[in-house]
N, C-alpha and C positions, 0 to 999 in steps of 0.2 A: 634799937638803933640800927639801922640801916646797914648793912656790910657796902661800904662804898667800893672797896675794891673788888670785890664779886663782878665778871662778865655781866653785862646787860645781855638779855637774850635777843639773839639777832629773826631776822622775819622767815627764815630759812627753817630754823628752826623750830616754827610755831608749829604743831598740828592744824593741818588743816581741817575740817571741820565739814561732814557733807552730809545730806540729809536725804534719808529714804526716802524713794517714791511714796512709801506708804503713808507718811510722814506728813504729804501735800492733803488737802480738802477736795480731792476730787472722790468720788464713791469707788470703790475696791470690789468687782463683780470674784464672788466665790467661788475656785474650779471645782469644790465640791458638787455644786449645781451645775457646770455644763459637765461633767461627768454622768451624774444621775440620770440630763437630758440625751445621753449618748446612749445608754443603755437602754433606755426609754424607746428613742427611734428603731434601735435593731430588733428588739422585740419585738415591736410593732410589723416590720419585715419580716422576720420570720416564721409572725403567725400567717401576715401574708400569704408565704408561699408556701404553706401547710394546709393554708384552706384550700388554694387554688393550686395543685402539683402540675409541673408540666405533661402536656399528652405525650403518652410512651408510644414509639414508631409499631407501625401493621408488624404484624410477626410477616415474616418472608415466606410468599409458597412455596410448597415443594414443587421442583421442574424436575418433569420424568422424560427418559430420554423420549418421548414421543412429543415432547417442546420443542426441542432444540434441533434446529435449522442452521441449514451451510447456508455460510454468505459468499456468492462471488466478488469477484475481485470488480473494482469500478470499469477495466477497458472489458471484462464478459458481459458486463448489465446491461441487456437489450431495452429496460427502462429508461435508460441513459442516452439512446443511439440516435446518434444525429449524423445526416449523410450519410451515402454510400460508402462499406466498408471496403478499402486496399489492401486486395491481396498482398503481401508484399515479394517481390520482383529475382527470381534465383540468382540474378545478373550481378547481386550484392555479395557472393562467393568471391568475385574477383577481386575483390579489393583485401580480404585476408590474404588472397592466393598470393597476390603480388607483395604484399609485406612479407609475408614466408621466403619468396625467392629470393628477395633484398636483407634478408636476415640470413639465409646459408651464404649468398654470397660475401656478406661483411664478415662470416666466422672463417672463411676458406680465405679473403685478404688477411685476416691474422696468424690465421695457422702458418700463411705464408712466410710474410714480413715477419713474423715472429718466433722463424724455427730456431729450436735448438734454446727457446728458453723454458726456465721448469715450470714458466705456468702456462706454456701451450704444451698440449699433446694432441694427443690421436682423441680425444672426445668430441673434441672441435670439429672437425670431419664427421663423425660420427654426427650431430648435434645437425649440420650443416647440411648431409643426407637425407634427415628425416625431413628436415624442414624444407629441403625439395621436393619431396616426395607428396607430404601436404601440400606445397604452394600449388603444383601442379596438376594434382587431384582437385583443389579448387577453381582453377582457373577450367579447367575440362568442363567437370560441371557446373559450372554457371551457366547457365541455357538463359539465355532471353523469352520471359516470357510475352510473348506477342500476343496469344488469344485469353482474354480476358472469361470472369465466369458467365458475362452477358453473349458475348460468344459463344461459350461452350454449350448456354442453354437451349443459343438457337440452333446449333447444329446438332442437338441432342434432341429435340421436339422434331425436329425436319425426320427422324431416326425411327422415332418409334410407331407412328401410323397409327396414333389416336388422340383426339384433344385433349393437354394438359391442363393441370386445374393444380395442386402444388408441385412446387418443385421445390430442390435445395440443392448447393454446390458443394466440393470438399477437393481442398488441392491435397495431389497424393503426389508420391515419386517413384518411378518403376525405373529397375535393371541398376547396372553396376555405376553405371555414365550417372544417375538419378534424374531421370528425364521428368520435367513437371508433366503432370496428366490429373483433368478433370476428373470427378467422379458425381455423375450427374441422376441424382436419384429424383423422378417423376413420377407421380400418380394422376390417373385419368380425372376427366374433371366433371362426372357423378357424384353425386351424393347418399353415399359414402361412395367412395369410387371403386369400379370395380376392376381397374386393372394399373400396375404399375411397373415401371422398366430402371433400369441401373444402366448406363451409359459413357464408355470410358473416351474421353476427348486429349486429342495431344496437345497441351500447352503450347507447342512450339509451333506446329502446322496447322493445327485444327483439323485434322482431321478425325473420321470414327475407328477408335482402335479394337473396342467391344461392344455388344449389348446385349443384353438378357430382357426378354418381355414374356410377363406371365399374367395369368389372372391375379387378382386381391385377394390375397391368405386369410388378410387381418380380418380378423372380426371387430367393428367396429360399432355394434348394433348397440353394446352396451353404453356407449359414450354419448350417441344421438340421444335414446330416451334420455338421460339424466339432462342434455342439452333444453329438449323438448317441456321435462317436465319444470325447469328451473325458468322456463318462460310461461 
């Protein structure tokens, strides 16, 4: 007989009920098999690259110092050289010179307006001193240089009293002032040549300050054959 007063079970209460995927009719692929096929490929690969090893790099040669060569710098590579090179001008001293003067003078306005405090003293003057002393010595020597090396070469062939064949320039500076002065090295224009002269020109005037003319010392017999023979 029925227990009438017994709860009826309510829908809350029902287990719900769910069902595996596994449970459905569709086929269930085995991971034991894509495992297998996994170990399968890498083998495969690793015999691979056991038959075929990659190529191991050249051993490196040994460089003896009779390899190894000085690189200059890119503004020396005559490789490189486009247009005629600009001496550059001494007249560019001034412009240090006159900041130096303008730097002692603004330390002497403070040591001024500033006496009697403890962070001006006497270094200031001191400081103030030198930097006249440079600016001055700058501005002295700054020379204009007026005759250019195209100048200097022509007053230096007009000098020596026989036709040039090379020549080369070199800005130098003589005495305390440092006055710019060419230094004009020529050799005659034989092959090989037999006489060559040293020529010192004033940057400022142009005029001839020295020259030396002698015969060709060099022996240069050895440089022609290899010349000769290499044609």
């Amino acid at each position: 007989m029925a227990n009438e007063g017994a709860p009826s079970p309510r829908a809350e209460d029902t287990p719900e009920v769910t069902r595996s995927p596994r449970s459905s009719s569709a086929p269930v692929e085995d991971e034991g098999t894509h495992a297998e096929d996994a170990r399968g490929e890498n083998a495969a690969a690793a015999d691979a690259a056991a038959a075929d090893p990659p190529a191991a790099d050249p051993p490196a040669a040994d460089t003896g110092d009779e390899d190894v060569r000085d690189e200059l710098p890119e503004d020396l590579d005559v490789s490189g050289f486009v247009g005629p090179y600009v001496f550059p001008n001494n007249s560019r001293r001034r412009v240090p010179g006159a900041l130096y003067l303008l730097m002692a003078a603004g330390l002497v306005a403070v040591w001024l307006l500033a006496e009697g405090s403890p962070l001006v003293n006497g270094g200031f003057l001191l400081a103030a001193l030198l930097l006249a002393v440079a600016g001055a010595y700058s501005l002295l020597s700054g020379w204009n240089l007026a005759v250019d090396e195209r100048d200097a070469l022509v007053a230096a062939t007009a000098e020596v009293g026989f036709a040039v064949g090379h020549a080369s320039a070199q800005m130098g500076w003589r005495g305390l002032l440092s006055k710019p002065t060419w230094r004009i090295l020529l050799y005659s224009a034989e092959d090989p040549p037999t006489k060559r002269a040293l020529v010192l020109v004033d940057g400022i005037a142009g005029g001839i300050i020295d020259r030396i003319v002698e015969d060709n010392p060099e022996d240069w017999s050895d440089l022609f054959e290899r010349s000769t023979t290499s044609d």
